[in-house]
Each structure stands twice: as C-alpha cells, then as structure tokens.
N, C-alpha and C positions, 0 to 999 in steps of 0.2 A: 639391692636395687636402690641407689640412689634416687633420693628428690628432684636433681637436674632432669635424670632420666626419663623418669614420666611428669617430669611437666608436658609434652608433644598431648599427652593421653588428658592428664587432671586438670589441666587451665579450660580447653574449650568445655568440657565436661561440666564444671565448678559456674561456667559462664554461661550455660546454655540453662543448669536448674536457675541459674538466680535469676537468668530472665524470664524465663515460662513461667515462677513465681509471679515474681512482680507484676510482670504484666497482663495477667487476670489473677490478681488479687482483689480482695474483699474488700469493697468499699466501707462497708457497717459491720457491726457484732454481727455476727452471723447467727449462733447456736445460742440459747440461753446462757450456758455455761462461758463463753466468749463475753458477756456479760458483765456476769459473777467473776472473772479475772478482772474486766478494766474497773471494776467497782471496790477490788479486791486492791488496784493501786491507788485509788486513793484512800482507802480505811478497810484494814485487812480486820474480819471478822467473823469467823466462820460459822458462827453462832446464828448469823443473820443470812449467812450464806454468799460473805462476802471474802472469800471463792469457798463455793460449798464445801464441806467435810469432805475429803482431808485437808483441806487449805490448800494445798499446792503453794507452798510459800515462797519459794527458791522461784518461782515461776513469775510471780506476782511480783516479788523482788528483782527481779532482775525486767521484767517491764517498766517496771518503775523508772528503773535506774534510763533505759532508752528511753523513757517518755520524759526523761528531763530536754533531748534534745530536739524529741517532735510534737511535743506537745499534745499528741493525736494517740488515745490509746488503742487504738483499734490499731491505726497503723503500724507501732511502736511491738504490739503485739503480731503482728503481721513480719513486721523485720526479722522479729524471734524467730518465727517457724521459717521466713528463707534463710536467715544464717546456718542455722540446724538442718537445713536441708542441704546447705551445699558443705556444711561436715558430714554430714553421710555419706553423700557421692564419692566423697573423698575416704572414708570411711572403710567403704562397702570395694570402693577400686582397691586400697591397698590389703584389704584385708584380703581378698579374693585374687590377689597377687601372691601373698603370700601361699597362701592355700594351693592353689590351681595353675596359675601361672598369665600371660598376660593377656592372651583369647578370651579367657575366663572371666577376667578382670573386665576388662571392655566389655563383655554380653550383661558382666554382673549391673557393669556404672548404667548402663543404655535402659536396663529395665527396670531402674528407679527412678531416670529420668523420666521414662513416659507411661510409669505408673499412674493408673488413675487414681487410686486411693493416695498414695502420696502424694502427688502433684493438687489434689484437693488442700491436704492437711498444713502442707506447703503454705498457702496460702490465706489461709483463714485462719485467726487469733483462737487457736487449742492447745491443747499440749500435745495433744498425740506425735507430732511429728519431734518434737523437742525429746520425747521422752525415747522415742524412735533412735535419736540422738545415741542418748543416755545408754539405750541399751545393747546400740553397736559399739561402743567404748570400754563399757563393762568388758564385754565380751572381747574386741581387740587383747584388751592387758592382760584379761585373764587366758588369754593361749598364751599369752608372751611369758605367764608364770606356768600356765598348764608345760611348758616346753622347758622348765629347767631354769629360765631367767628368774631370779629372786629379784633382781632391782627393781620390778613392775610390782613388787607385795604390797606397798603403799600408797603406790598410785592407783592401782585397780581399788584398794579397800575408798579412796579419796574418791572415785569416780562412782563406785556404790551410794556412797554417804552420800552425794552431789544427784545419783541420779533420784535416792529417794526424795532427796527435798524439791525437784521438780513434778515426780507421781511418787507417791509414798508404796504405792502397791508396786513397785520397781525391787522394793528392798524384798522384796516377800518370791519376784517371783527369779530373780538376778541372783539371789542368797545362795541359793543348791551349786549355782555354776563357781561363782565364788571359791566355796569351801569345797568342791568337787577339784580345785585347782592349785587346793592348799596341800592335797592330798602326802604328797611329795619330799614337805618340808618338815623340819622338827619339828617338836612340842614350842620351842624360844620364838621360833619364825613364825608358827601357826598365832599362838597367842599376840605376837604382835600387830599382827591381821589384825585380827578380832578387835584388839583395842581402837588400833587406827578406822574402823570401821565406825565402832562406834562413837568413837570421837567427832569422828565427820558428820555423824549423823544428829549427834546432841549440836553441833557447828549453827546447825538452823532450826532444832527441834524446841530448844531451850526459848530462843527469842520468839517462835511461833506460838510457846505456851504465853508468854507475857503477852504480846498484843491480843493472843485470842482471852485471853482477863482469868485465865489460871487452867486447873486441869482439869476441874467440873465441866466449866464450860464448854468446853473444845469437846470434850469426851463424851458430855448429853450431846449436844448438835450432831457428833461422828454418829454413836450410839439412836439415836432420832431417823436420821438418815436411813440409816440403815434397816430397821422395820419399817419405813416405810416405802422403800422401794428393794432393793436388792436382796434384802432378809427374806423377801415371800414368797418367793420360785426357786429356791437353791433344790437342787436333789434330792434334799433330806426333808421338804416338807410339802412336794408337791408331786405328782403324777410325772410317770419316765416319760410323759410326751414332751413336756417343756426343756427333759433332758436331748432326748432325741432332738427335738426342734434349735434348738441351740448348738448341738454338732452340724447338724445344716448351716445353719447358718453360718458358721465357722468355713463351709466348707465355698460357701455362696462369698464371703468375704473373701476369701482366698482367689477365687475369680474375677472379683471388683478391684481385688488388689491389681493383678497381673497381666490381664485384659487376657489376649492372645496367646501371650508366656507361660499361660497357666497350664499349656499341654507342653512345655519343655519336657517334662518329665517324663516323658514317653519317647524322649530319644534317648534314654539311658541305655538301650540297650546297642546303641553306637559307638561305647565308651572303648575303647582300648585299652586303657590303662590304667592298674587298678585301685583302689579306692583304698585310703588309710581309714583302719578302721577305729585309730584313735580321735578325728573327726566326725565320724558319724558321732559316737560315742558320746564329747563334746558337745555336738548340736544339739543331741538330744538331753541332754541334763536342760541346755539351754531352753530347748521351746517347753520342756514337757510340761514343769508348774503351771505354768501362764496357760495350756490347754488347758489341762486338768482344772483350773479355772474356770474360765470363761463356758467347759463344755458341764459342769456339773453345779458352779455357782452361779456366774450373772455376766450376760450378756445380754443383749438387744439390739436388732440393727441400727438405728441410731448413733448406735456406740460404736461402729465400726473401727473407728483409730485405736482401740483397743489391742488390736489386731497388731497394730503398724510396731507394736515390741520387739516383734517377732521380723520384721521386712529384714534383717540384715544377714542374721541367717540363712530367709526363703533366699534372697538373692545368689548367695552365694554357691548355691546348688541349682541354681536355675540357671544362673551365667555358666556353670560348669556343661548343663546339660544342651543347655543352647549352644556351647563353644563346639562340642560333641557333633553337633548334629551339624553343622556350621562345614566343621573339617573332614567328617566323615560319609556325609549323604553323599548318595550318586548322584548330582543334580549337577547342572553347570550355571559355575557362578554368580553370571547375569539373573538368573535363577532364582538362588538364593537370597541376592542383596533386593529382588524384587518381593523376597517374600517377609524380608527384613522389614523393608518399608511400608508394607501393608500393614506388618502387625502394630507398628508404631502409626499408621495412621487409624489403625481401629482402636489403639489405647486412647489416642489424643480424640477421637470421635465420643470416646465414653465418656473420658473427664467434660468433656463440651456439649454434647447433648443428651446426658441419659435422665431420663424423667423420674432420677433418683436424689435426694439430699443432698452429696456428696457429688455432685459436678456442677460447670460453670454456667448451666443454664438457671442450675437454681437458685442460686446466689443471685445471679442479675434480674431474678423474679423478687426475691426477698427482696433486695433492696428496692425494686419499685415498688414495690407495696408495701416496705414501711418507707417511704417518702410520699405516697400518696395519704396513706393515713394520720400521719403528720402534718399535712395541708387539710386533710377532709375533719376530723376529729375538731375543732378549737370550735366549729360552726354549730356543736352539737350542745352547747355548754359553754362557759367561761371556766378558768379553774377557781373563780371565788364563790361558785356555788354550786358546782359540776365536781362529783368524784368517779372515777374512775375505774370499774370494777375488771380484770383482768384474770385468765387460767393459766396454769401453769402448762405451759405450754411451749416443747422446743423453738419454737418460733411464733412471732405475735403474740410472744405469752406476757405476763407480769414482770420478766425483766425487759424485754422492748418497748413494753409499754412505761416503765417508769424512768428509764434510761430516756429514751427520743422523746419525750414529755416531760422533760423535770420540774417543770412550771405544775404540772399538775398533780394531789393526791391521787396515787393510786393503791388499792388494795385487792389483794390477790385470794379468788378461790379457789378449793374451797378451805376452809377453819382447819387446820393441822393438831394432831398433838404432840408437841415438843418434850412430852418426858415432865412436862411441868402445870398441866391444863390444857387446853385448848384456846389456841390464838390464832394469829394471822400476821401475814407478812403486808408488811405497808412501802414505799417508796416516795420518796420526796427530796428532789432536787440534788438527785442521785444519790441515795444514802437507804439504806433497811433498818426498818425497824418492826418488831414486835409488837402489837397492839392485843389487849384483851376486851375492846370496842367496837363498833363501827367509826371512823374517824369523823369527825363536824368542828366547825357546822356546817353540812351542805344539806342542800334542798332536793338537788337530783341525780341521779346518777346516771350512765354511758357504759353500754359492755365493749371493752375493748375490742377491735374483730379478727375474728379468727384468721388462719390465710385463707385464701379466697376459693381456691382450687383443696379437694379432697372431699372424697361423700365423709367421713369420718368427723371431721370438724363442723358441716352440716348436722350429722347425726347430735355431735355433742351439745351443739348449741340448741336442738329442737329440745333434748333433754332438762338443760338448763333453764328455759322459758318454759315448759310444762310445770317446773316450781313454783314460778312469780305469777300472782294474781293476774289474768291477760288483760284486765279492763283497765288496768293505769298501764299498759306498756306502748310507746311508739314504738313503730319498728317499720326502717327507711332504708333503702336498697342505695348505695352511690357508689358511681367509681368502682364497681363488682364487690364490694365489702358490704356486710350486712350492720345496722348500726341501732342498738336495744335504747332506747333512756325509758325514766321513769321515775315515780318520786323516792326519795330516803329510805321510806316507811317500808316498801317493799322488800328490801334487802332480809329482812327479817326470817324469809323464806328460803335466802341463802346463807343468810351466819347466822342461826336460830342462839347460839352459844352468844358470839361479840351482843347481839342485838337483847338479850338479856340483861348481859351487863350493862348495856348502856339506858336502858328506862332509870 
C-alpha cells in the first residue's frame, strides 16, 4: 500500500487528533510531574527533581529545543504530546493495515482518536503519550524484522535507544519484544543489534550523567526515589491486596482508556477469518513485561498513562474486533453508524466531563484555581517576609506552588531522606534546591492551599494543623481555598529536623 493510497484515510485522521488536541489543551502545568519537565528545561537536575528520577532526558531535551520557538514551556510541551499524537494515529492506521487490512485500520485510527485517556495525555505536558509514541515504533520495526526484513535491525535497536531516553522504563519493558525479533538472525546480526542498541542508549545516557553531576548523584536521587514511593508496595513486601488492587486497576484503566470500545472484544466471536497465531504471539511478548509490572510492582491511578505503552497494541485488536462486528452483525447499517456515533459521543462525554484527573473538566478546574490562588495568596504576606510552606502534592503541591509564585520562597513538606540526612526541597524563582534549614529570614509563614474540592485533602490539612500550636495560627476561608499563616517559630512542629539545625 502506498502512501498516496491512504492519504483519502491518514490526512483527515492526522487533522482531526491534532485538532481535538489543541483545542482543549492545557493552559498551565497541569501534573506536578508537568512541572518537574518544564523546570527540567531550564536546568536538568535530577537530584532536585529537576525532572525526577529517571530524568526523562530526551524528553526535556527536546522541549527545550521547541521552547526555543514558543517560549512557553507548557505549551512547547503541549506540542510534544500533539505531535506524538498524531504519529500514532498514523502509526496505529498503518500498522493495523498491515496486520488486518483496511476496515481494521480505520476502527483501529477512530478509537484513538476518541480515546479518552489518550486524547487526555494528548494534551497535557507528560510523557505518556510521547512514550505511547515510542512504543508503537518499537513495535512497527520490530514486526518489520520479526518478518524476515534485516534492513529494520538498526533502526528498531535506534528507536529502542530513543524510546529509553524519553521513559527509561521503555528499555526494560520494549527489550523482550526486541530480542524476541532478533530470534531469526545470526550470531554477526544478533550482536550487531545489541551494540547498536546500546550505542543509542549511551547517545543520551552519557551527557545525562554529566549534567545530573556524575553517577552518585543521579543513582542516590534514582535509588531515594524509589524507597520512598514505588519501593513500598511491590508484591514482594506488601500484602496480595495491593497486588489484587492493582490488576483492577489495570483493568479500570483499560476502560478509561477505550470508553465504549472496551466491549469490542466480545464481537470476537463474529470473526470469520482466522487469526495468525504468529501475532498473537508478538503481542504478547509485547504487553506482557509492562503487565507483569505495573500488576505486581507499581502502579497507582494517578499514573494512568502508564498504561498508554501498551494503546497500540490494545488498538490493534480492537479495530480488528470492531471491524468484525461492523461487517458481520445482522443489524442494518443506518444502525450500526448510529451506534458508531454514540460510542464516540460517550468517549468524547468522558474525556469532557468525568469527575476524574484525566478529563477536560479538570483541567479547566485546576487552572482556575491555580489562577485564583495567584491573585488570592500575595494578600496573605509579601515574599520579603512571607515563606511559603507547600505538600507534595499532584496538584496545588510544592511544584505549583513555586513555579506560579517564583517571586516567593517556598519550602516543601514534609523533611525527606535523601540517602544523605534528612532535608527539604525549597524553590525560588523557578529553581530546586536542597536545604538542611528552615530558610530566613522570614517572620511568617502561609500553607499553600490544597485543591478546594476532595474530603481527602480536607482530611490532610485537619492533620497537618493538629501539629502547629493552634494559638498563633490564622486560618481564613477565601475564594473556596482555605489559607493557614502563622509565625516562623511554629514550623518547628513540622521540620522538627531543618528547625534544629537552624537554632
């Protein structure tokens, strides 16, 4: 199939993601992590969390390079995930051409267009949908070698190398499909792989170690990280419930992903004709690492785009089974294209009103309410004797709050240990730093406020003032955000550690 060919199919396709992108796209950082990138183009650090461990360097790197022309990192990150969105479409069409044929293709392109979890990730400065990218590319070359083509041995090991330096956990879970495709070739060809792989990979590894200030550094912050969040739930050192809860959740994502599409799979038995069982086979090297991840190490809904490694794959068997159902149901046609367009008005209804992270209602919540608190906050303090005390927190945490405030110190609870003592993360004038103090000299301090909406972030905050002496605390309702101050001295009750060192 020629290129000419389906342009009729890939243009309006290519043209309709990059417009539903853009045009409810993410005005601000959205995610903390969204953050930790645009902080990460202007002084990559990982150490500071400037883009947390793994660095996502290739990532940051090439924001960089677009924010030369928009100046605007959110935006510039924004472009990233629609470019990459509309290589997938194009992607996921020709791949699913190749595989299935052109029904297939067209159900596959349609139901990543109006995927809600995609059409989220699209839009908002992540990587999930870039790495999404990565991992249907992988995947492309390596059928093109799984099939006998050797000219694709260097470019698949090149798009490996490429996909790690955008998620580094790409290489870990891409690797099996990889070398499941090398199967084939000599000892001369296999090894040349290999090199070429890892060449690509030291391409971005090597200059990642120099800016992040050698391989201690990078390695404590990775190593850090990782006890303190993802290290404490894996299978092996917590109860089967967090295991079990975690294949749910897998399976709940799978549903966020697909909306409606997500019962394709039950017209399988409308199929006709039979199924190569050299692709099952394939798929499955493909998804199964990345399960076996996510269902027995670390996931969390939060994390959802996690997931989206895996869309190129899910599509490709969904558009098969939708095609299936499409040419084979008794229904007449009128019918069917009406039950087409329900299901994509019920995806397009989830991405835009589900009272979940991941759709456009809550984005245009987050940004009013960090626009309000940007207006409301300056009144509570000045920054020349006002600090800032902020939680870690995906939203309204310590990087929103020192990002959309750079005028202000801010310091983040609570007290971490970094592998080296116990410190604290500070922010000023968009930059992280490390601190073993309370910073000064200020007089008073301001809690950052939570988001406005969720009993949970009420809970936390009742938590966090049950600490501080309540007789020096104001505490003033505005604009639905709840707004703590109080003097210096108090802090003492939440950095018991900085607040030592600094008498």
């Amino acid at each position: 199939m020629t290129l000419r060919r389906n342009l009729p199919d890939l243009l309006p396709l290519t043209a309709a993601v990059a417009l539903t992108r853009f045009l409810f796209r993410s005005r601000i950082l959205y995610d903390l992590d969204s953050v930790n990138f645009a902080l990460a183009m202007k002084r990559f650090d990982p150490s500071v969390f400037q883009a947390h461990p793994p660095g996502y360097y290739l990532y940051s790197r090439i924001g960089w390079l677009i924010d030369l022309v928009f100046h605007n990192p959110n935006l510039s990150l924004v472009i990233l995930s629609i470019l990459a969105s509309c290589g997938l479409v194009i992607l996921i069409y020709q791949f699913a051409l190749d595989w299935f044929g052109r029904s297939p293709a067209r159900f596959a392109a349609l139901l990543f267009l109006f995927s809600p979890l995609c059409w989220f990730h699209g839009a908002v400065a992540l990587t999930y949908i870039v790495g999404a990218f990565c991992s249907g590319l992988v995947g492309y070359l390596c059928w093109r070698l799984n099939n006998g083509h050797s000219g694709y041995l260097v470019p698949a090991a090149l798009a490996l190398g490429f996909a790690a330096g955008i998620r580094p956990s790409e290489l870990l879970f891409l690797a099996p499909l990889y070398l499941y495709s090398l199967r084939r070739l000599d000892l001369k060809q296999i090894l040349l792989g290999l090199l070429a792989v890892l060449l690509a990979v030291l391409a971005w590894f090597v200059p990642m170690i120099l800016a992040s200030g050698g391989l201690n550094a990078y390695f404590g912050a990775l190593f850090a990280l990782w006890h303190m969040v993802p290290g404490k739930k894996t299978a092996f050192n917590s109860s089967p419930a967090y295991t079990i809860a975690r294949a749910f959740t897998i399976l709940f994502i799978y549903t966020l992903t697909f909306g409606a599409a997500s019962f394709a799979p039950l017209a399988e038995k409308l199929r006709t004709t039979p199924i190569d069982r050299e692709k099952v086979r394939f798929t499955l090297v493909w998804i199964t690492p990345a399960l076996c991840f996510f269902t027995f190490i670390f996931l969390v809904f939060i994390n959802s785009g996690y997931l989206l490694l895996l869309a190129v794959p899910a599509c490709l068997w969904l558009g098969l089974w939708a095609s299936g159902w499409y040419t084979n149901a008794r229904l007449g046609k009128s019918l069917k294209l009406a039950v087409i367009v329900a299901c994509a008005a019920a995806n397009t209804a989830i991405f835009l009103f589900a009272p979940l992270y991941c759709s456009y209602r809550s984005v245009r919540q987050l940004q009013s309410e960090l626009k309000n608190i940007q207006t409301t906050l300056p009144s509570f303090g000045a920054p020349s004797n006002t600090l800032i005390v902020s939680f870690d927190s995906h939203f309204l945490g310590f990087r929103h709050a020192g990002y959309y405030l750079p005028q202000y110190h801010v310091l983040e609870y609570p007290e971490v240990n970094m592998g080296h003592g116990m410190v604290a993360f500070t922010m000023y004038d968009r930059d992280t730093h490390l601190v073993t103090r309370i910073p000064g000299p200020y007089t008073r301090f301001v809690l950052y406020p939570l988001p406005a909406q969720g009993k949970q972030f009420k809970q936390y905050l009742a938590k966090i003032l049950a600490k501080i002496p309540p007789g020096d605390l104001k505490i003033t309702g505005r604009n639905g955000h709840t707004y703590v101050t109080g003097p210096i001295k108090d802090l003492r009750s939440l950095f018991p550690v900085l607040a030592a060192a600094s008498k």
